[in-house]
N, C-alpha and C positions, 0 to 999 in steps of 0.2 A: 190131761194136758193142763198145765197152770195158765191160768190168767195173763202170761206175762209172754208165754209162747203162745198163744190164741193170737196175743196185740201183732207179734213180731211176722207169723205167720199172714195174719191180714196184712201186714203193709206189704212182707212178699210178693202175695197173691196181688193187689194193686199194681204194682208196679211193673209184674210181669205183662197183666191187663195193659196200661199204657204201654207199654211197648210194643206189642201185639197189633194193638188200636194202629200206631204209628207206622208200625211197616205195611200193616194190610190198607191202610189208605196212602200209603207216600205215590201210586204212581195219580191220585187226584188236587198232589198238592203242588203250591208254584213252580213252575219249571222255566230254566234262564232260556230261552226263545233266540237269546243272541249268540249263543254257543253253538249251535244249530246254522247249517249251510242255507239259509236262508236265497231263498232264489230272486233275483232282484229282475228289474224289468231292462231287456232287451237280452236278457239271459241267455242263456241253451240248454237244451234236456234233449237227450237221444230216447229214442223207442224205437228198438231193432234197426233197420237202416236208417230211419226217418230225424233229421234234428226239427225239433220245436222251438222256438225262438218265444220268447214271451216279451209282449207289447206292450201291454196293459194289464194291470190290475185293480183288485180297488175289496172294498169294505163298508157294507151299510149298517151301522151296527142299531139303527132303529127296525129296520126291515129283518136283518138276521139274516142279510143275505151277499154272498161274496162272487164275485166272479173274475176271472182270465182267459186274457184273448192272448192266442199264441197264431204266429205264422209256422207252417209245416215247408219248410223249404226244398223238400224232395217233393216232385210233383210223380203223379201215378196213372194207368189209365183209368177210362171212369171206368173200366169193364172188372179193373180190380179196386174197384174204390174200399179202402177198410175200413171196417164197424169200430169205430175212436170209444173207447169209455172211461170211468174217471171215479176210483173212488175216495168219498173227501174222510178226515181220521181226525179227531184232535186228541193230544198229545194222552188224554183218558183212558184214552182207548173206543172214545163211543164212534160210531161209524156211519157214512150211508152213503150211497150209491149219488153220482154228482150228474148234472143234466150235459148233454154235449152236443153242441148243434156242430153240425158240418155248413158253416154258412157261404165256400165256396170251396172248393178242392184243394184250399190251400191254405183255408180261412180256418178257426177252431175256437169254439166259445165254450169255457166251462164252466157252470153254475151250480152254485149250492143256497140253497132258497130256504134252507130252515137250520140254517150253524147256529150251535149249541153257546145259548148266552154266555160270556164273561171267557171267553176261548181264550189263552193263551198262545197256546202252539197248535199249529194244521199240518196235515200234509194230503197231496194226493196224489194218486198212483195213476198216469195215465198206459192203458194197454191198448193194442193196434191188433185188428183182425184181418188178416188180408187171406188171400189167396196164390202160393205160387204158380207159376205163371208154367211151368217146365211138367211139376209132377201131378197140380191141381187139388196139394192136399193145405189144410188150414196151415198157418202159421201164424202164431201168437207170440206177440213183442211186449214186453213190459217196460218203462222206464222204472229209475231209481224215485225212491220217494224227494216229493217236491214237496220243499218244507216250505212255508211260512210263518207270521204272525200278523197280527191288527198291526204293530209298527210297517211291517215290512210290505203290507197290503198297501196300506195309506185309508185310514176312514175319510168317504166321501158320504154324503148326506143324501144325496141326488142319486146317487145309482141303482139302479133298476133293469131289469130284465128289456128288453128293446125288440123291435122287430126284426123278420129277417134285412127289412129294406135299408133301413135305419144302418143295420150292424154295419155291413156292405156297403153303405156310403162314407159310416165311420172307416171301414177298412182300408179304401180309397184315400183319406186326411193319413192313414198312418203308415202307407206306402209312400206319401210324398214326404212326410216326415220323415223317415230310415234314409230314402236317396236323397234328402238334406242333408243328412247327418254323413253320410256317404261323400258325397259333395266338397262339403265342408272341410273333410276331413283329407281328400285328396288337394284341393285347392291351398290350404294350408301345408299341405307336405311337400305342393310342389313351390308354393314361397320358398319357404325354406331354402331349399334346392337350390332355386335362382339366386338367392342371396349367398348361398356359399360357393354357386360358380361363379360369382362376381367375383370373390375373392381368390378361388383360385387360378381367374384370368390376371389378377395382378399379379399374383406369385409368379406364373409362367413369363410374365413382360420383367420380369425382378432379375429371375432365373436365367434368362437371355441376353439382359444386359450383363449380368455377372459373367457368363459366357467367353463373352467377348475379349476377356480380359484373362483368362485362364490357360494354358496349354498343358500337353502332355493326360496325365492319369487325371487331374484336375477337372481338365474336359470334358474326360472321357464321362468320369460320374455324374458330373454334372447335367451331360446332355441324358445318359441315365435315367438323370431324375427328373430330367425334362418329359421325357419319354412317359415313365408312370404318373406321374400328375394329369398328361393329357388324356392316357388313358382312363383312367377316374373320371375324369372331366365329361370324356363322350360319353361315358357311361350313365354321369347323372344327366347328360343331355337325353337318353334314348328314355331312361326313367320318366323324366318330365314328361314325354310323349307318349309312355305307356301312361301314362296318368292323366293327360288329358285326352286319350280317348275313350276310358273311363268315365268320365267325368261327360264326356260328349254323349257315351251310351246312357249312361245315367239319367241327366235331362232329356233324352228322348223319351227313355219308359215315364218319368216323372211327366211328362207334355200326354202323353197316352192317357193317364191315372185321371190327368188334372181335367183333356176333353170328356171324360164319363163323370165327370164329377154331377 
């Protein structure tokens, strides 16, 4: 072999090497985090029958340690209470088993106390262990992977692992926070409402003076239209009062949360 296929050969051989190098390491290189269904706070994630509501989250990146408080919105007996677990992933591939307190039947803290410095992307898989209730055999629930990042976390400096006492009294601020937010959101819809049955009480006093003045098929449609408009009308009137007694139930469990505070 001449000198000159030796040289040609060695750059070959290099540059199949770099390429090798590059695919066997691409699943540890940057990866876009924002392309990824990132789960944001007040979320949902299903596991078998159970929806998960996510409250809170957060990110201590001096501790290396992440955690989410999710509300479980189907309640259960204690007699089937399920064995909740959670395993945390970042996008590497590296892995480990996440901590899950049950801090009230409805309450659900997940922590990971040793995430792998400089993470990009996370995910964790929460699984439900119950018991059915008819044939007494296990049933196992997975959810879909719950993606995050350090953006989508929020780095907080302060966050730390808590008591159970602690959790449960935070948990209590963030039940009256959702039936704020509940509140707020019906109280607002039922403005609305009000304001646009102002308007279609003027319409209807429009409509009947026009009336007046009308015979024959003219009338006839007219009273018609008199007719649907009103029905509209009662309708957002019975709305309004499906909404405030919403809104009525609401501050009572909110008056309930606030006396245990």
């Amino acid at each position: 072999m001449s000198k000159q296929q030796r040289k040609f050969l060695g750059i070959v051989t290099g540059l199949l090497l770099i390429i090798f190098f590059c695919l066997t390491t691409k699943s540890f290189q940057g990866v876009n985090a924002d392309s990824y269904p990132l789960l944001k706070t007040y979320g949902n994630v299903q596991v078998g029958n159970a929806n998960y509501q996510l409250v809170n989250q957060g990110y201590n990146a001096k501790t290396s340690y992440l955690e989410m408080r999710f509300i479980r919105t189907n309640d259960y007996a204690e007699v089937n209470r399920p064995v909740v677990s959670a395993i945390f992933m970042t996008h590497s591939g590296q892995s480990q088993n996440a901590k899950v307190q049950l801090i009230t039947n409805d309450f659900i803290v997940v922590q990971v106390k040793t995430v792998p410095k400089g993470f990009e992307l996370g995910k964790i898989v929460i699984t439900e262990k119950s018991q059915d209730a008819a044939s007494r055999k296990n049933v196992i629930s997975e959810s879909d992977s719950i993606y995050f990042s350090v953006k989508s976390l929020g780095e907080k400096e302060a966050l730390r692992p808590l008591s159970k006492e602690k959790y449960m009294a935070e948990n209590i601020q963030t039940r009256v926070r959702l039936l704020d937010k509940k509140i707020n959101k019906l109280d607002k819809a039922n403005t609305n409402l009000k304001e646009s049955n102002k308007k279609t009480q003027a319409y209807l006093k429009e409509l009947e003076a026009e009336k007046q003045y009308l015979v024959g098929t003219d009338r006839e449609n007219t009273e018609d239209k008199i007719q649907s408009v009103q029905t509209e009308y009662e309708a957002t009137v019975v709305e309004i009062q499906e909404n405030q007694k919403e809104i009525d139930a609401y501050q009572m469990q909110k008056e309930k949360y606030q006396q245990n505070e």
